[in-house]
Legacy VTK file of the C-alpha trace (Angstrom):
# vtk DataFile Version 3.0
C-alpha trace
ASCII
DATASET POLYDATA
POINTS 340 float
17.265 6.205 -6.749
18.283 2.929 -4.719
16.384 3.493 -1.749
12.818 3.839 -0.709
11.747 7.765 0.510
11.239 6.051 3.634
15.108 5.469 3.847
16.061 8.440 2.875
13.440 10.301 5.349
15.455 8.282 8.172
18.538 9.160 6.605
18.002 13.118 6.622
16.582 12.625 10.548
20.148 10.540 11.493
21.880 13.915 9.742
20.091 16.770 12.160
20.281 14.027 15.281
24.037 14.129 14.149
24.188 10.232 13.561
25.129 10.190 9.931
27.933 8.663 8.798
30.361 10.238 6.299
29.228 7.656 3.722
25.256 8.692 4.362
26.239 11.963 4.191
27.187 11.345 0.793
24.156 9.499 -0.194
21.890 12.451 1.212
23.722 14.774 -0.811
23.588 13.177 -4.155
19.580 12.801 -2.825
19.242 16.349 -2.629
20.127 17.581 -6.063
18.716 14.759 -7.629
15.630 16.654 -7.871
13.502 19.728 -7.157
10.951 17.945 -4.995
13.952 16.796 -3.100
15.529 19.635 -2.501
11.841 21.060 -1.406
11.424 18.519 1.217
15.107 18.563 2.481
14.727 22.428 2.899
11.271 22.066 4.484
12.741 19.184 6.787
15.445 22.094 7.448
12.706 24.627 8.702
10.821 22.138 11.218
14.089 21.193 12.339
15.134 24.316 13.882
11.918 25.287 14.839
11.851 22.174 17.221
15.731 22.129 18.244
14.828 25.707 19.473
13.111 24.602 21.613
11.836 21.691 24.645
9.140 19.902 24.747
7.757 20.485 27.916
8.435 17.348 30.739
5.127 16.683 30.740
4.344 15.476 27.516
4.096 11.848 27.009
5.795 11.364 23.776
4.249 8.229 23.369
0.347 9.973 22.931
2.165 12.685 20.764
3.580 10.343 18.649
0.192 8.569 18.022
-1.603 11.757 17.337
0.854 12.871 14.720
0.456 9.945 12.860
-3.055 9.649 12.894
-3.279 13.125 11.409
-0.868 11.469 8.547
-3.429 8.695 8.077
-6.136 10.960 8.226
-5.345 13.921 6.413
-8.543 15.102 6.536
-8.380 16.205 10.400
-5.542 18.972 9.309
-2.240 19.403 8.400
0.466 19.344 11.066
1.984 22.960 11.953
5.275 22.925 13.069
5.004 26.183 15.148
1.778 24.646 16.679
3.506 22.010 18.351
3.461 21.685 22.738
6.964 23.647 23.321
8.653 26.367 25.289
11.906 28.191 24.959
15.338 26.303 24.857
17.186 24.968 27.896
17.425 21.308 27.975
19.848 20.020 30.444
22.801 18.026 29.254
21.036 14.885 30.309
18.135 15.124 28.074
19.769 16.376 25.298
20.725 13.299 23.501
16.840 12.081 24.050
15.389 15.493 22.996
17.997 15.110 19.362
15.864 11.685 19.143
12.310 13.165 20.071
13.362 16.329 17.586
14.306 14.707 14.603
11.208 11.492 14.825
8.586 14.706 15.179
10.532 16.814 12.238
10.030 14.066 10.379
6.465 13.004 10.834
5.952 16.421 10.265
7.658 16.632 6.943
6.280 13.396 5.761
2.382 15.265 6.367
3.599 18.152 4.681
4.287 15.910 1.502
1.275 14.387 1.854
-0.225 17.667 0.990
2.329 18.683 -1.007
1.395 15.979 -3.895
-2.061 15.588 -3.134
-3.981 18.493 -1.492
-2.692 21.815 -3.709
-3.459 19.650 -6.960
-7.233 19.224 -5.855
-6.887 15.536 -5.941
-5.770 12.724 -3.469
-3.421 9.868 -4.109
-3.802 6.292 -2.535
-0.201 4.308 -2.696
0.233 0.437 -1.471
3.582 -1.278 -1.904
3.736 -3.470 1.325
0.743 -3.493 2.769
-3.115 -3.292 2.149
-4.287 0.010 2.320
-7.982 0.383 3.290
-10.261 3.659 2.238
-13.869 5.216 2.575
-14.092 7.812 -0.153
-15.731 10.783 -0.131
-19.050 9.178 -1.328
-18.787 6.575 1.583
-18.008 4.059 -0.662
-15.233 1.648 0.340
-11.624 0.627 -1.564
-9.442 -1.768 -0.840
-5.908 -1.306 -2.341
-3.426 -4.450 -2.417
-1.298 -3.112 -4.915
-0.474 0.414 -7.024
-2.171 3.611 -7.003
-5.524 5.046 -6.863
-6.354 8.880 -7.852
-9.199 10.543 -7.386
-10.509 14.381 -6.955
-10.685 15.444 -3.389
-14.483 16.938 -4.023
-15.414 13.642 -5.962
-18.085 15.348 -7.983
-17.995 12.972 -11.020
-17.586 9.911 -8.800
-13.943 8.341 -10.459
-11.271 7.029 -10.077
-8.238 5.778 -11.771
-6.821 2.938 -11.226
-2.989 1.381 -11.756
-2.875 -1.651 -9.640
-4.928 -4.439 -7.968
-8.211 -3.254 -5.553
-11.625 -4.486 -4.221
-14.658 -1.689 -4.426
-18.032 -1.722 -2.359
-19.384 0.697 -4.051
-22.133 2.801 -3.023
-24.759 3.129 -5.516
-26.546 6.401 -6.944
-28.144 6.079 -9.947
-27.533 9.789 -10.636
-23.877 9.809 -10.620
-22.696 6.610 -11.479
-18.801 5.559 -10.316
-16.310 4.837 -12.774
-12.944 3.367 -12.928
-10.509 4.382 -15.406
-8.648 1.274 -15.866
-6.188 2.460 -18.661
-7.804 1.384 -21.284
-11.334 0.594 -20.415
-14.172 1.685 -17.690
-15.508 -0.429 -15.302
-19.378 1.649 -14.206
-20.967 0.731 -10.803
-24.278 -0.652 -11.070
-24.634 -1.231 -7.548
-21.648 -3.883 -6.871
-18.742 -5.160 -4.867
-16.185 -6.203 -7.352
-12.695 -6.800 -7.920
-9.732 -4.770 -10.426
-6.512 -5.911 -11.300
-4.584 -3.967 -14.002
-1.487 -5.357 -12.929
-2.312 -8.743 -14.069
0.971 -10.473 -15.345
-0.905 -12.139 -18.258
-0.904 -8.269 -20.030
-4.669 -8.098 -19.477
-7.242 -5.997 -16.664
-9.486 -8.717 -15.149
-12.892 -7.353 -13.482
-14.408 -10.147 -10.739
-17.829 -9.087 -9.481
-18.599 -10.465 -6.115
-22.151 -8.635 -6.073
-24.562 -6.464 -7.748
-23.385 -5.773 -11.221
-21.313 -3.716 -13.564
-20.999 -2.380 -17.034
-17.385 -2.486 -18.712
-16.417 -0.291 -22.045
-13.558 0.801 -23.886
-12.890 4.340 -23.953
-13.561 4.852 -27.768
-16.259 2.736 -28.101
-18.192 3.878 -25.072
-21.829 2.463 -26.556
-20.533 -1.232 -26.597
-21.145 -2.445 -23.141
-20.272 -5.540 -21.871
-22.178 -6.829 -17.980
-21.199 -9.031 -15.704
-23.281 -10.692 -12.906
-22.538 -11.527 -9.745
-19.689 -14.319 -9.916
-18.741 -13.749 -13.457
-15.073 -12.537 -14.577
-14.127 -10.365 -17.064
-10.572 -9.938 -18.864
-9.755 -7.190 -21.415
-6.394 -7.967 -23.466
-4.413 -4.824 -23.664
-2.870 -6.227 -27.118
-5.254 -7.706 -28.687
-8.363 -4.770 -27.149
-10.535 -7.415 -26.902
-13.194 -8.339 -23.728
-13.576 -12.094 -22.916
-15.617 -13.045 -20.057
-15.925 -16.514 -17.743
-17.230 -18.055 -14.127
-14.648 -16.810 -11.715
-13.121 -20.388 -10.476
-11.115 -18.989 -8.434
-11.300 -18.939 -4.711
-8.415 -16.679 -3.958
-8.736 -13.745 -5.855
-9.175 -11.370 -2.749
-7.449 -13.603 -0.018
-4.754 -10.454 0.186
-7.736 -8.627 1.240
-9.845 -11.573 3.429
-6.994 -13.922 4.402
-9.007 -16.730 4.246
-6.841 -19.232 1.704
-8.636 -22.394 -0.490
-6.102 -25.202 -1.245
-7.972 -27.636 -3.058
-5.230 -30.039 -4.175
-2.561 -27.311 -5.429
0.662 -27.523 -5.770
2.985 -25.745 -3.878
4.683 -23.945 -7.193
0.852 -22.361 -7.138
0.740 -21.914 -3.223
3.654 -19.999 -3.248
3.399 -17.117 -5.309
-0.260 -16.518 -3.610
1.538 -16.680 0.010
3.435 -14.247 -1.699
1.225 -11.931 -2.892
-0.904 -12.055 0.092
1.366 -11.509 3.267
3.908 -9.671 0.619
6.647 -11.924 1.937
9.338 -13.552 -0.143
9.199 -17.400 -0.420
11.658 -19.207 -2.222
12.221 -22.879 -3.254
15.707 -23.836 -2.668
15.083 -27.220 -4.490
12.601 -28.125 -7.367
11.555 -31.260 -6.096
9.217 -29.923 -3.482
7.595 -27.804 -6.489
4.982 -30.297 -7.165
3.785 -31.496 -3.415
0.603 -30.805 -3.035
-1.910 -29.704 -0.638
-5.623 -29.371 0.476
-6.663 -26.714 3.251
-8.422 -23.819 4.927
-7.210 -20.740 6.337
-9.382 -18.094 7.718
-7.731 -15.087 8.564
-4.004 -16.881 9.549
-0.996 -15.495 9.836
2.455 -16.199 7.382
3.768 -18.333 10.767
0.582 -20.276 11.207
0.165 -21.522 7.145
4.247 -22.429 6.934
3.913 -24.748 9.633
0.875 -26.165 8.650
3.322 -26.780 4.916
6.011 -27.832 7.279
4.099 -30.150 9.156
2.073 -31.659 6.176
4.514 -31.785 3.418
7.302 -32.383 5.263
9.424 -29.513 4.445
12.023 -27.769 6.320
11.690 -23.744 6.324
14.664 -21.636 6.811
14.217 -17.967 7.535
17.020 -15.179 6.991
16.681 -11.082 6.282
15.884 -11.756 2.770
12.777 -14.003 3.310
11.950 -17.353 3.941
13.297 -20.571 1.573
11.950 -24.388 1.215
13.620 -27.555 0.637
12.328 -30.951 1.118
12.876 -34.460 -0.639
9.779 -34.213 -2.613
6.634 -35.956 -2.572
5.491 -38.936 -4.061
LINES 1 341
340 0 1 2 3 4 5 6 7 8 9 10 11 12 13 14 15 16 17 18 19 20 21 22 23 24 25 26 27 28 29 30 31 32 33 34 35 36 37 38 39 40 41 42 43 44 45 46 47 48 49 50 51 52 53 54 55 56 57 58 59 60 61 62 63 64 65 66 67 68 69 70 71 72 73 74 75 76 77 78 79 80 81 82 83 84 85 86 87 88 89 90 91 92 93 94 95 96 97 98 99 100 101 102 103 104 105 106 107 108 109 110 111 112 113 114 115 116 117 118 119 120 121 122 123 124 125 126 127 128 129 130 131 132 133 134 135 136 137 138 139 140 141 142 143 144 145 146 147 148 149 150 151 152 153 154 155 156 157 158 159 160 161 162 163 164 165 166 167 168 169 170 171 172 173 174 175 176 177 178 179 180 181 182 183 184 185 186 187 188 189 190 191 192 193 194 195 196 197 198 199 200 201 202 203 204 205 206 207 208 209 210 211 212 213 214 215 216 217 218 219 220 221 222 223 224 225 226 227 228 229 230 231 232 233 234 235 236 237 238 239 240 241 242 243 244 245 246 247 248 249 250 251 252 253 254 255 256 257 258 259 260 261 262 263 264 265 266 267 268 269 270 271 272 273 274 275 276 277 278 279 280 281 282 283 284 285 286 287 288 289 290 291 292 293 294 295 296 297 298 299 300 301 302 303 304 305 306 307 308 309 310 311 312 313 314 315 316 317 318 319 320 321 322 323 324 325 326 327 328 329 330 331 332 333 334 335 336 337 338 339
């Protein structure tokens, strides 16, 4: 489809609030029988729905704390899934002045609800848990206590973590908590990456076609699936890059600085150009800078950040290379007259 879930979650909230247009009512409907899982959630949305609009919340909730509970119980699935029937409410008889407000309250709770109930849905029946980051960093502590960082992709794992894995389709930091009995693997596609006792760094999402392993400390052992006896280590500082086409391992000093700044937000500009800057700014606030002429591609720039927001590094580019920075919905474009 188009759209995000998100949008279409809002979408099927606007319909039982009675706020969808004709037009979004169309777009819900093709939704719907797009798929069975759709047509599961829409019918589950259904059932919260009227469990809630029969009914008041009571005056003295503050909707603001039950808000915030409900979606820490999303972020933290682990404290219990969200019953509908559960929720603070008493019979039906909401004056005509709160109505309107209660449609609102209804249809935000329906679908927090909802949205916990697919949580479950895709994670907890299977046995195993699912970690997704498009647009922002998603932090973890696994069952094991160790720590993962995810910038980008997914992460699966079992929910009892017996055998200590995980696989991995995207770009994350691990501290890793170490146990010589049961090491921890990542499945990278391809290849394993096995904890010895490390912090390190996987990206199988690299645009060069290849998984690159960073290890920031400790150390690890990397293999390929069918040739698990052929083990490659890295120490602490070392990088490691496995071509996908060619199934080959080739390993280096890590030169560079950045490699978690989407994690630490602390930024090294040692003399790079801003055609390098800008994809990292990128990938690190996951923003959308543009250049809107090529001459400015080339101006260069030395500099710390530590821990900075988008606002705070622009203007610092503004300021020192003389650019102009012009925001709109889309995302943010440069233009300049170069540098010498």
């Amino acid at each position: 489809m188009e759209h995000s879930s998100e949008y279409y979650f809002e979408l099927i909230a606007k319909y039982f609030a009675g706020e969808a247009s004709e037009k979004e009512k169309e777009l819900l409907s093709v939704w719907i029988n797009h798929s069975a899982e759709n047509r599961k959630l829409f019918n589950e949305y259904s059932r919260t729905w009227n469990i809630i609009s029969n009914a008041k919340i009571e005056s003295e909730i503050n909707i603001d704390n039950e808000w915030k509970n409900l979606e820490l119980k999303i972020k933290n699935p682990s404290e219990g899934k969200i019953n509908p029937e559960k929720l603070k409410i008493q019979p039906a008889g909401t004056s005509n002045k709160t109505s309107f407000r209660f449609l609102k309250i209804a249809a935000a709770i329906a679908l927090i609800c909802v949205s916990s109930y697919l949580l479950y849905y895709y994670s907890g029946t299977s046995g195993k848990k699912h970690l997704v980051a498009q647009n922002e960093v998603i932090e973890c502590v696994l069952p094991d206590k160790s720590q993962v960082t995810l910038n980008t992709g997914t992460i699966e794992y079992q929910e009892k973590f017996k055998n200590r894995k995980v696989n991995l389709n995207g770009e994350a930091f691990f501290d890793v908590v170490h146990d010589e009995q049961k090491p921890f693997c990542i499945d990278a596609g391809d290849i394993i990456v096995e904890d010895i006792g490390t912090s390190f760094y996987v990206n199988t999402h690299s645009s060069e076609n290849k998984v690159i392993i960073i290890l920031k400390e400790g150390k690890v052992a990397l293999y390929k699936k069918d040739t698990p006896s052929e083990k490659y280590f890295l120490e602490p500082g070392e990088k490691a890059e496995y071509s996908i086409s060619g199934k080959t391992f080739t390993t280096s000093l890590n030169n560079d600085n950045n490699y978690i700044a989407w994690k630490t937000k602390d930024l090294v500009f040692n003399d790079n150009s801003l055609n390098e800057i800008v994809p990292l700014l990128n990938k690190v606030y996951h923003s959308n800078i543009s250049f809107k002429n090529n001459e400015i591609r080339n101006c260069k720039l030395t500099a710390e950040f530590k821990n900075q927001s988008l606002e705070s590094v622009l203007n610092v580019l503004r300021a020192t290379l003389n650019l102009t920075i012009t925001r709109s919905d889309t995302g943010v474009e440069l233009s300049g007259n170069g540098c010498k």
